[in-house]
C-alpha positions as CSV (number, residue, x, y, z in Angstrom):
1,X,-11.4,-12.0,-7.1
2,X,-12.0,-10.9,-11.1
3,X,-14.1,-7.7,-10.9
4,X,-13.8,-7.0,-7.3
5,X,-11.4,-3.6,-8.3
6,X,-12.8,-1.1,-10.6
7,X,-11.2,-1.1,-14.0
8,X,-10.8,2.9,-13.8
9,X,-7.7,2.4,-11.4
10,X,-4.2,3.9,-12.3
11,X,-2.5,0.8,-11.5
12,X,-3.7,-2.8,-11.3
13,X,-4.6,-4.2,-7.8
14,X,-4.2,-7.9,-6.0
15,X,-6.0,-8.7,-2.9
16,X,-3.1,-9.9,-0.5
17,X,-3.5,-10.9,3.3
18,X,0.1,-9.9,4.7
19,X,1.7,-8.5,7.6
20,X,2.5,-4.6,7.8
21,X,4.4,-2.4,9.8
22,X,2.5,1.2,9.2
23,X,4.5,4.1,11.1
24,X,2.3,7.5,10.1
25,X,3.4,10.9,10.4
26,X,0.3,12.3,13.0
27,X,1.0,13.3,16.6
28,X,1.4,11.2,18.7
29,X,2.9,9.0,15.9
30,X,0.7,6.4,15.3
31,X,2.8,3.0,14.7
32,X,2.0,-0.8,14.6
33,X,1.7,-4.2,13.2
34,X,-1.7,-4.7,10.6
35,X,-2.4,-6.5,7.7
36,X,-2.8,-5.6,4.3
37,X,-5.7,-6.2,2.3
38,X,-4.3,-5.5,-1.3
39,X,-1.5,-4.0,-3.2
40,X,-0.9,-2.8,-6.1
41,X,2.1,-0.9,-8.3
42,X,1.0,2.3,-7.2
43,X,-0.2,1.8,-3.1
44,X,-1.6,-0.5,-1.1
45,X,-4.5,-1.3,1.1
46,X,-4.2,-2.0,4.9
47,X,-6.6,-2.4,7.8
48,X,-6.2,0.1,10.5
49,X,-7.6,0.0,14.3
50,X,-8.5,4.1,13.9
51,X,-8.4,6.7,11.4
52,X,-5.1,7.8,10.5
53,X,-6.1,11.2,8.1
54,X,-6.1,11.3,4.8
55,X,-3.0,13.4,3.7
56,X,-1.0,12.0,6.3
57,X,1.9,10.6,5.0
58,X,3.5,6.6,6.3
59,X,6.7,4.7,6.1
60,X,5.8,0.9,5.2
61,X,7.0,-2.5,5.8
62,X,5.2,-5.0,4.1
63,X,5.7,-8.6,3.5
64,X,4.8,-9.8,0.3
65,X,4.6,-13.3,-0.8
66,X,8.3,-13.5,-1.2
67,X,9.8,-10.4,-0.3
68,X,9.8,-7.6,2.7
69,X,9.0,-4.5,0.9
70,X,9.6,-1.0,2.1
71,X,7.6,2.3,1.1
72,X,7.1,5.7,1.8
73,X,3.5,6.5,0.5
74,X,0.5,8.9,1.3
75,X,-3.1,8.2,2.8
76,X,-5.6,9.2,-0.1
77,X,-9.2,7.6,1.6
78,X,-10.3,5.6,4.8
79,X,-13.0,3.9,5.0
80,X,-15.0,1.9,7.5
81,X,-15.0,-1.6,7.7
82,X,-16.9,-1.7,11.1
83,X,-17.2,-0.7,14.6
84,X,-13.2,0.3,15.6
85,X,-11.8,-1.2,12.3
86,X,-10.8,1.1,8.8
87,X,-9.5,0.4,5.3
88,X,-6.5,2.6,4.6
89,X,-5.9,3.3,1.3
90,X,-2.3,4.3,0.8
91,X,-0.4,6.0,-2.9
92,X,3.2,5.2,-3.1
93,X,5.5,8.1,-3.4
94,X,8.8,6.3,-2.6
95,X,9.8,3.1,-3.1
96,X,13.6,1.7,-3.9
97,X,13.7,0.0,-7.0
98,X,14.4,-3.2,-5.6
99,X,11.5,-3.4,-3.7
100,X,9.2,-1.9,-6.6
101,X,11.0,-4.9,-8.6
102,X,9.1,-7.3,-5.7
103,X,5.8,-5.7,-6.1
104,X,5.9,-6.1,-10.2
105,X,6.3,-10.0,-9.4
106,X,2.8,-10.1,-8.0
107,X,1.7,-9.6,-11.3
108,X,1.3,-10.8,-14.9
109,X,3.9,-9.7,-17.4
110,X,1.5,-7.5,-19.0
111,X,0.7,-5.5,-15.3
112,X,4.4,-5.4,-14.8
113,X,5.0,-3.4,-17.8
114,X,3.4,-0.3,-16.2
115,X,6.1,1.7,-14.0
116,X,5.8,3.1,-10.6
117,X,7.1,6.1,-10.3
118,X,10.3,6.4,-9.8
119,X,12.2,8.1,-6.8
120,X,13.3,11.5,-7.6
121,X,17.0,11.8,-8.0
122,X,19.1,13.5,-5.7
């Protein structure tokens, strides 16, 4: 899908159907299975059944081609798909670095270069 993600972005982007776990911080907690329509070094992109709110922040279970990934991130957009259906668009803030390790192998060499940030340290 050359083309289909605007060069612009931070970090580069795959389109990738797998299963998600979303949990999100709203009352009452919203939780449950989706899919995820792309990821990316810095967030991902997931299909939601309402609108979760922008700001709000999630904890993350996806499965990647070969690995079950784990994330804390932040809702920056929704958007529409149709009637009861949203795209979620979600910015990493945590991730442990073996799991960022399993996102850089979706990608070329050259993408995997570029660094997500890194957990602060405690």
């Amino acid at each position: 899908m050359p083309g289909a993600y605007p060069v612009q972005r931070r970090y580069p982007r795959k389109p990738l159907c797998g299963a998600a776990l979303v949990r999100c911080d709203r009352v009452p907690v919203a939780e449950g299975f989706t899919r995820t329509r792309v990821v990316g070094l810095g967030g991902c992109g997931f299909e939601s059944d309402e609108p979760l709110g922008v700001g709000r922040f999630v904890e993350l279970v996806l499965r990647l081609e070969r690995h079950t990934v784990r994330a804390l991130g932040r809702i920056v957009y929704e958007r529409p798909l149709e009637p009861g259906r949203y795209e979620v668009g979600v910015e990493f803030l945590r991730v442990p670095e073996e799991h960022r390790a399993a996102i850089r192998e979706l990608f070329s060499e050259e993408a995997a270069e570029t660094a997500i940030p890194a957990e602060p340290e405690n």
